[in-house]
C-alpha positions, 0 to 999 in steps of 0.5 A: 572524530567522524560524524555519522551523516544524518541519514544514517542516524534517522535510517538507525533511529527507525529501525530502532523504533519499528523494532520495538513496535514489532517486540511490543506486538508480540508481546501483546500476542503472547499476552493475549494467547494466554487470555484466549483472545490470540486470534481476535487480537491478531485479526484485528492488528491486520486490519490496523495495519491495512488502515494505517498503510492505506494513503489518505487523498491529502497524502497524495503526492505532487505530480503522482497520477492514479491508476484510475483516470478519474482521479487525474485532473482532466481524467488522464489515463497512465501509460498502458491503460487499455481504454474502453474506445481500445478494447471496442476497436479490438473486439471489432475488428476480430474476425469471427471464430468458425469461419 
């Protein structure tokens, strides 16, 4: 007999799980339809969702760098950030417009 690899349980086991989340909401939203409080009950799960899906700084991973130096040890900008110093030696050395 083969045994399924342990990834693929796990993989099976949450979407067994975020699906009976999702049927769990949309059972609480027809209910809520019906008391007349659907769309403070659909408002409010999205800002539920925003609250839950945003990291918390202890969730930061190890060796991950923010988009906002300030955050990075050393205030170290990622590739391709445009700095002020950048941004002042372009607008200098632009030549003026009408001449």
């Amino acid at each position: 007999m083969v045994q399924p690899c342990l990834e693929c349980v796990c993989l099976a086991a949450n979407l067994s799980i975020t699906f009976l989340k999702v049927l769990l909401w949309l059972i609480l939203l027809g209910l809520f339809v019906e008391l007349e409080f659907g769309l403070a009950y659909f408002v409010l799960s999205l800002f539920y969702w925003m609250y839950v899906r945003t990291r918390g700084p202890g969730e930061k991973k190890e060796g991950k760098r923010s988009a906002y130096s300030v955050f990075n040890r050393g205030c170290e900008a990622i590739q391709g950030t445009l700095t002020a110093e950048q941004l002042e030696r372009k607008l200098q050395l632009r030549p003026l417009e009408g001449r």
